[in-house]
MIKOLMAR-448632 format. One record per residue (C-alpha): x, z, y. Coordinates in steps of 0.25 Angstrom, whole numbers, plus 5000, padded with zeros to 4 digits. Each point is the difference from the previous one (the first is absolute). Layout:
BEGIN
XZY/...
***
This chain:
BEGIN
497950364895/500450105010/501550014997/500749905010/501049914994/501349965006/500549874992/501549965005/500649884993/499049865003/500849894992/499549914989/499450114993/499750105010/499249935009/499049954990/499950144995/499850065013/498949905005/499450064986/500050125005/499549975015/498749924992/499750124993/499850085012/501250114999/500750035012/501149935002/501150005008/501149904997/501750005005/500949874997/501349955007/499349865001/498949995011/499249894993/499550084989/499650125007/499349915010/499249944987/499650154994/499650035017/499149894999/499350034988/499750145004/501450084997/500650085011/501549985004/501050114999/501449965010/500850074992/500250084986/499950145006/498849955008/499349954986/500450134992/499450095011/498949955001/499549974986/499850094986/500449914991/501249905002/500349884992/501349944998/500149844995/501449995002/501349914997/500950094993/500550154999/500650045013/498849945008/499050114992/501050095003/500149995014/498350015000/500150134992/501550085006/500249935013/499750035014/498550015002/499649984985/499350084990/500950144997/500350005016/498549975004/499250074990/498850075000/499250064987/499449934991/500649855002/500349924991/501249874998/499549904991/501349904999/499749864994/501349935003/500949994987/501250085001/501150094993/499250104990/501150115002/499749985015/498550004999/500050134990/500950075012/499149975012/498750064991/500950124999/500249995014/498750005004/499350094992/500950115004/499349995013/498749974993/499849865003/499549924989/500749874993/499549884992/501049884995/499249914998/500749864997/499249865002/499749894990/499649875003/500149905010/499849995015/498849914996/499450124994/500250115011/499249915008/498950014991/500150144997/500549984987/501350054997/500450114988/500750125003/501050094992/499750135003/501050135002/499250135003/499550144997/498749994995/499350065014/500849915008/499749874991/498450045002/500050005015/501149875001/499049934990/498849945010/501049955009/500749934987/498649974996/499849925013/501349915000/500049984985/499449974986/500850074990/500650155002/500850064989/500550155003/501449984991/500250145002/500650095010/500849985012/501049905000/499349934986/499249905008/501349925006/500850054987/498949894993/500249915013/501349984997/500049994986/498849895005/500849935009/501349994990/499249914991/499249925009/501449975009/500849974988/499149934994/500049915012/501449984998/499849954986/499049915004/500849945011/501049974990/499149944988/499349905010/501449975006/500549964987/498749934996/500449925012/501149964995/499749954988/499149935005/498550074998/498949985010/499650135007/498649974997/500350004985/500950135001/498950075007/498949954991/500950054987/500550125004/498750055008/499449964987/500850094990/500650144999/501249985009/498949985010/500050125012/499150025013/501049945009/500349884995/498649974996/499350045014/501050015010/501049914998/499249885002/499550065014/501450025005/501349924995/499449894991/499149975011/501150005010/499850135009/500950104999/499550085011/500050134996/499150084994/501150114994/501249945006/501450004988/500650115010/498750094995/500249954986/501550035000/499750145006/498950044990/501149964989/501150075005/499150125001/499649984986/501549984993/500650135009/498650074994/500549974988/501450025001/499750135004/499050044988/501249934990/499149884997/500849864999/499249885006/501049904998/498949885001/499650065012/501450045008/500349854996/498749955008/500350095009/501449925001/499349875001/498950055011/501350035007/500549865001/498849935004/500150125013/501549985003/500449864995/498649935003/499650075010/498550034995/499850135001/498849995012/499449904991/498950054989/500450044987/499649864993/501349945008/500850054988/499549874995/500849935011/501250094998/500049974983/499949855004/501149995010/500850064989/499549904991/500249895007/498749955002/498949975009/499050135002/498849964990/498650005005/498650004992/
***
């Protein structure tokens, strides 16, 4: 455990995955634009960086958990990140779910100056990064996997190398477009359920029950929406993100997603008419049953 880490990015998924790290005694040195949670990580051990360039000077391999594409880019391209402060040998391992194409060009980037890249998307919830049990989706050469690995090893359960450079938040997104959309189908079947008059508890027992059942629904929802709390865990602005990301991908590789465009649609309202978007994912259900007309069912 020699290499220093630098780990920028300590929201709902980063900090928990961060504190992994600090437990299993890497060197580790953390940079946020919130003061809370880098005065968490200082207490359990990690050192704080006051700034980006600060961070990336002072560690061999940087992490990234961030919120979308220019963010990651500004780690790698801007002042003080990674091409303008590198030395032989480091490494970027980006966790945050960005554009493929963007992804696929910073690793070209990079290794031009013989830094190393790893995209490695995040699966599961923030539940699970505080247990060290998150899966990642893993885009890499074959030498840059191997020495990315313990540090994967010590903030999750499941690693899959998908392939090369840009494949591990290729999978990511292609994750992500089902479990978002999905979300938005079951909004909408719980909301018309409503209406009709069914009882949540029934729905949940019948649908968790048989082969329309998915992960969400069976264990997250009644954590979140249908037991009232909607503080978020992936906020719908994420959501809405991840699927746009997802339906340009494809627009661009010629694949129509016309179920997902249209939750993507849908995802758009509950941001822009309802005003949801800081709320977690499962608040889809609120948006689906304002449109309905009826009250938000709980479990």
């Amino acid at each position: 455990m020699s290499e220093r880490i630098g780990f920028i990015g300590l929201g709902n998924m980063g900090r928990g995955m961060a504190g992994q790290l600090v437990a299993k005694g890497f060197d580790t040195t953390v940079f946020d634009i919130a003061e809370a949670p880098m005065e968490i990580l200082r207490q359990k051990g990690a050192k704080r960086a006051e700034s980006i360039p600060a961070l990336v000077a002072a560690c061999d391999i940087v992490l990234t958990m961030l919120p979308n594409t220019p963010d990651v880019q500004g780690v790698v391209l801007g002042d003080g990140g990674l091409l303008a402060a590198r030395r032989p040998g480091m490494m970027h391992i980006d966790m945050s779910t960005i554009d493929p194409l963007a992804s696929k060009a910073m690793a070209a980037a990079l290794a031009e100056k013989g830094i190393g890249w790893v995209d490695a998307g995040v699966g599961r919830s923030p539940a699970h990064a505080e247990r060290g049990e998150v899966s990642f989706m893993v885009g890499a050469t074959d030498a840059d996997f191997a020495r990315a690995k313990p540090i994967l090893e010590a903030m999750g359960t499941t690693i899959v190398q998908c392939g090369g450079p840009g494949a591990g938040i290729s999978m990511k997104i292609t994750l992500n477009f089902l479990s978002m959309a999905t979300c938005q189908l079951t909004a909408e079947t719980l909301a018309l359920g409503t209406k009709l008059g069914l009882k949540m508890a029934d729905m949940h027992t019948i649908i968790t029950s048989g082969l329309a059942c998915n992960e969400h629904f069976r264990q997250y929802w009644p954590t979140k929406v249908l037991a009232g709390d909607t503080t978020p865990g992936f906020a719908i602005d994420l959501a809405f993100k991840d699927l746009s990301i997802a339906v340009a991908t494809a627009a661009a590789a010629g694949v129509p997603v016309i179920t997902g465009s249209a939750a993507r649609e849908a995802m758009g309202i509950a941001r822009s008419v309802h005003g949801l978007g800081k709320e977690d994912i499962t608040a889809v259900l609120v948006a689906a049953s304002r449109n309905a007309g009826v009250e938000t069912p709980r479990l």
